[in-house]
N, C-alpha and C positions, 0 to 999 in steps of 0.2 A: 868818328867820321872815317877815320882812315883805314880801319878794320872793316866798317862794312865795304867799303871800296876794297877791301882786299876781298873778303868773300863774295862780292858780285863779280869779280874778276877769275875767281878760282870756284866759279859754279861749273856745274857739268854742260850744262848746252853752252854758255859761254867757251867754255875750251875745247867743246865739239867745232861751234861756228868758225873759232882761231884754225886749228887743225884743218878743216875744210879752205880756207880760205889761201893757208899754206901752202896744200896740197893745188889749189889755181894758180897760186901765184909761180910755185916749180912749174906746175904744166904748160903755163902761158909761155914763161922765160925760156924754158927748153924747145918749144916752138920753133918763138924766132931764134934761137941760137941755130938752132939748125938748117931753118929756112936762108938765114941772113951770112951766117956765121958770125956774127955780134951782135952784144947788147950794150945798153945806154949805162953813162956809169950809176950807179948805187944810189944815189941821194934822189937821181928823175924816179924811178920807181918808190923809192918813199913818201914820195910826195906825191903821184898820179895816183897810187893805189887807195892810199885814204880818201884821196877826192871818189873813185869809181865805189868802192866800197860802202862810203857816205850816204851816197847817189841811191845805191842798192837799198840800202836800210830804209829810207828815205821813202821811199816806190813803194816797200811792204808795210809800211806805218799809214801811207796816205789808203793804198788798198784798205785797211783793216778800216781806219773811218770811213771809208766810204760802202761800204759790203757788211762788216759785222754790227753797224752802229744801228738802235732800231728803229730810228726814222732815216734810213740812206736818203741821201740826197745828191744824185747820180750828176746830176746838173754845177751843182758846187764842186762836186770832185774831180769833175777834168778839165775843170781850171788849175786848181792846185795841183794835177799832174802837171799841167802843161808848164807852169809858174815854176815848179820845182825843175824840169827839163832845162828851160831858158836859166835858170839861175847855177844849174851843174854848166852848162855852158859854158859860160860867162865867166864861171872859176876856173874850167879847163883853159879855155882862151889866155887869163891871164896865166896862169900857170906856165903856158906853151910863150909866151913873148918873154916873162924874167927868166925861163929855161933856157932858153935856144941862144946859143953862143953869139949867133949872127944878127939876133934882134937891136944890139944898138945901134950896127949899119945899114940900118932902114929906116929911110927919115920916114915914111908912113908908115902906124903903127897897121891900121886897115889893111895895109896891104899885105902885111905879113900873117897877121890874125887870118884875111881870105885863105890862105895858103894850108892851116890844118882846120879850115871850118867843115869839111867833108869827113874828115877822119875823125872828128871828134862827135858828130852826128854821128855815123856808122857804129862809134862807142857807146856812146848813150842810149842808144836804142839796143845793143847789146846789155848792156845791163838792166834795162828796163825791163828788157825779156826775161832774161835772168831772174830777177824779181818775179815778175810774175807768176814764172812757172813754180816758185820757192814757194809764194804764199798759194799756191792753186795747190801744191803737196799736200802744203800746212793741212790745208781746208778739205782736202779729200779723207786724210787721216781722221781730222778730226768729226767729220761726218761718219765714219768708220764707226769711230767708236762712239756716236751716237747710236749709230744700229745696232751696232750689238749692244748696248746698254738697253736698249729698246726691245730687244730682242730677249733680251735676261729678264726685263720686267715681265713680257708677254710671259717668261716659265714660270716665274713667281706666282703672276696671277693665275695661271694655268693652276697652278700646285695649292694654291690656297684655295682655289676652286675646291678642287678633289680633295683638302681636304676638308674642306665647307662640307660638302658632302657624304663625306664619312663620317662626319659628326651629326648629320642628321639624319642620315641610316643610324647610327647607333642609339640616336632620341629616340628616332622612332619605335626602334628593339627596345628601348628601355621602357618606353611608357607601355609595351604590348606586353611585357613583362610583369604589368600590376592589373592584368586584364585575365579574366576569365569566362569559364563560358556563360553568358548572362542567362540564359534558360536555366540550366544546371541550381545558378544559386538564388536566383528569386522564387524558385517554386522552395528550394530547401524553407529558405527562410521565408516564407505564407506558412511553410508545414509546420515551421520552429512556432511563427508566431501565435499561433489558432492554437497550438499545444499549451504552450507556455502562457496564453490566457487564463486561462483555466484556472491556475493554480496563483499567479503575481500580474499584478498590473505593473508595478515597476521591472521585472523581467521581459514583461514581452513590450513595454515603453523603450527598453534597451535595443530588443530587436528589432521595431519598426525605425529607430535611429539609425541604427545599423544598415538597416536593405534601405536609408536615406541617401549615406553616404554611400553607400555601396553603388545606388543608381547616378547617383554625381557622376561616379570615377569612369561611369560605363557611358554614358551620354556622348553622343556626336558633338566634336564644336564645330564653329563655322571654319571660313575659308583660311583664316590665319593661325587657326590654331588656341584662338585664346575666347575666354568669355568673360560674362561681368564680375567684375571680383565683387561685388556684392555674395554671390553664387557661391563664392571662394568662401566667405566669410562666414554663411549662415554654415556648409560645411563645417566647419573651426567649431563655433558652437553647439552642433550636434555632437562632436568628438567629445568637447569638453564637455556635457553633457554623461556622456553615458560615462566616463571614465571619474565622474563624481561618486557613481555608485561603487566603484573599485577605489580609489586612495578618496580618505572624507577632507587631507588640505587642499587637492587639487591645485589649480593654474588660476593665482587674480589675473585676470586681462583689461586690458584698457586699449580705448580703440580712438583716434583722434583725425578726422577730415572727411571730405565727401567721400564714398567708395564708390557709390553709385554710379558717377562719371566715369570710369574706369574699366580697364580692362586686362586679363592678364593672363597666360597659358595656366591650367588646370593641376590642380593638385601637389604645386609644389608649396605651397604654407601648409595646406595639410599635411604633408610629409615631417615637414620642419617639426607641427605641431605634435604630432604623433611621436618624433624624435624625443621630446622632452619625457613624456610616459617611459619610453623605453630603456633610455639609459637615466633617469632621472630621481634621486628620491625624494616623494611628494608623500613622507610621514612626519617628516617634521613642521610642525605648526609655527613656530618661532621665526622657518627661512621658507615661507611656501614658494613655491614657482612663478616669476614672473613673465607674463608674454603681454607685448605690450605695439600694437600696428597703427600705423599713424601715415597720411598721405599728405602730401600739400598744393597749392592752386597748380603749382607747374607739373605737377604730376609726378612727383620722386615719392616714392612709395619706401617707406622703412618699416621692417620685421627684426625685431629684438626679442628673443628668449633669454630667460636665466634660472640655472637648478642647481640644487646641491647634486652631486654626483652619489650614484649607488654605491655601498661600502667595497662591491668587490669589480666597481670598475676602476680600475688604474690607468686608464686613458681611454683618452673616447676614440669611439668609433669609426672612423673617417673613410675605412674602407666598405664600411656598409651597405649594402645595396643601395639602399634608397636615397642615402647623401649621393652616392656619386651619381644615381638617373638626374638628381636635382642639377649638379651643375651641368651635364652633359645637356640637358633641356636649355638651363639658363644661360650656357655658351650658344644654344643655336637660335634661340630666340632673341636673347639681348646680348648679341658681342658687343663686347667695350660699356658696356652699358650698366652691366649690375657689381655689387660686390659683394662677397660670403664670405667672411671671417670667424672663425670660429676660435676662443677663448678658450684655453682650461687652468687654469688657477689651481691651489690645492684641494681645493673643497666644490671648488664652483664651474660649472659648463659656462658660456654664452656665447652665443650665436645673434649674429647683426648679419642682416641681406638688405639691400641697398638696390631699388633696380628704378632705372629711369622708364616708367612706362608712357 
């Protein structure tokens, strides 16, 4: 108990207030010394000033309830002014009758009390003011630094703007990045295909897969950018499709909720999925590749892959083109919203993406 009373005592605006108040009390005495050529002895100023003082504190507590409190009640508080006024009085008064040498040679107490009731009005309202202007500082300060806090958030959000922005200039560079000229490669591929007839129905079954997904990636979406991940899904399937005829373990996949209802920006499972062929090895039959997509009624959509890792990869990938358009897409479409972790273990890749759509 007596420690905290020592550190409220030896706090810094506590010994600013003291020092200030120090600094009134020389100014006020030196005053009248000069004005008067005397002052009253020692003990009257230790006892008037804590009452004036009091008074002061007093005025800037009732202000704060009445102004900062958030139903004010303007009406209740200048009673309590006024209540608080009448009662510094009243202390003053008595103060000024056991003070004053000459108060026991006054058989009416009234009549003496008349005698500093102007002076001690004239004070009180002096510190009243006093107050006032102390808590009207306080509150312009501290409206101060609400504008500029207010003002810092406007640069924040200014700056998170811009860089919102930059991050979907660079989506958008990313995804023009997996785009070619569509003329160029649908006639290649008719050419490939009508050729490659000829000779394999599963070769040019390959190529019409191919100029499938090829026309996916090139397709207009609508206004938001996203379409039905069903779209997404049959994509996925033609991939793992044609990549049956290249590794014979391939990817078991397993698919679990409505996709139908859904919706979701373009081409980034297929990416994922394509990720697993690429750094992946899918010759071992004992550990084949799992990919495994699943939704649920509230819409939290989960993408889980898992591979053994090719013999001469010693860490994945991470700065690869196509991982990084993924997230640079999946920060601009779902901030705060998705999550992409990627696992490497000794032997094993796995990737989880998590996105609330």
């Amino acid at each position: 108990m007596v420690m905290n009373l020592v550190k409220r005592l030896l706090d810094k605006k506590v010994l600013v207030h003291v020092f200030c108040w120090v600094l009134f009390i020389i100014y006020e005495l030196s005053t009248i010394y000069f004005i008067s050529g005397r002052i009253e002895r020692p003990y009257v100023y230790l006892i008037y000033y804590p009452i004036n003082i009091s008074y002061f504190y007093a005025n800037v507590y009732l202000l704060n309830q009445i102004f900062d409190h958030p139903k004010s009640d303007y009406f209740k508080g200048l009673p309590k002014m006024a209540l608080a006024f009448a009662l510094y009085m009243l202390i003053k008064l008595i103060a000024d009758y056991f003070l004053d040498k000459n108060s026991q040679n006054i058989a009416n107490p009234f009549v003496y009390v008349q005698g500093f009731y102007n002076r001690n009005i004239v004070r009180g309202f002096y510190f009243l003011v006093l107050s006032i202007f102390y808590w009207a500082a306080g509150h312009i300060s501290h409206f101060r630094k609400q504008s500029l806090m207010a003002e810092r958030q406007r640069l924040i959000v200014e700056k998170d703007k811009a860089e919102i922005e930059t991050q979907l200039a660079k989506s958008r560079s990313a995804f023009y990045q997996q785009q070619i000229n569509p003329h160029l490669l649908f006639n290649a591929l008719n050419f490939v295909y009508s050729k490659v007839q000829e000779h394999s129905d599963e070769a040019a079954h390959c190529v019409w897969l191919l100029a499938e997904i090829m026309h996916f990636s090139l397709q207009q979406t609508e206004a938001d950018g996203k379409i039905n991940l069903v779209d997404e899904m049959a994509q996925i399937r033609n991939l793992l499709e044609i990549n049956a005829y290249r590794f014979p373990v391939g990817i078991v996949l397993t698919m679990n909720g409505e996709f139908q209802r859904h919706r979701i920006i373009p081409l980034i499972l297929l990416t994922l999925t394509e990720n697993i062929f690429k750094h992946g090895d899918l010759t071992n039959a004992n550990m084949p590749a799992l990919l495994h997509l699943e939704i649920d009624a509230n819409g939290h959509f989960f993408f889980r892959s898992q591979n053994l890792k090719k013999a001469k990869n010693t860490k994945f990938a991470r700065q690869q083109l196509g991982l990084q358009n993924v997230r640079i897409r999946l920060d601009g479409a779902y901030p705060e919203k998705y999550r992409l972790n990627i696992t490497e273990l000794k032997d094993i890749f796995e990737l989880t993406l998590t996105i609330n759509l």
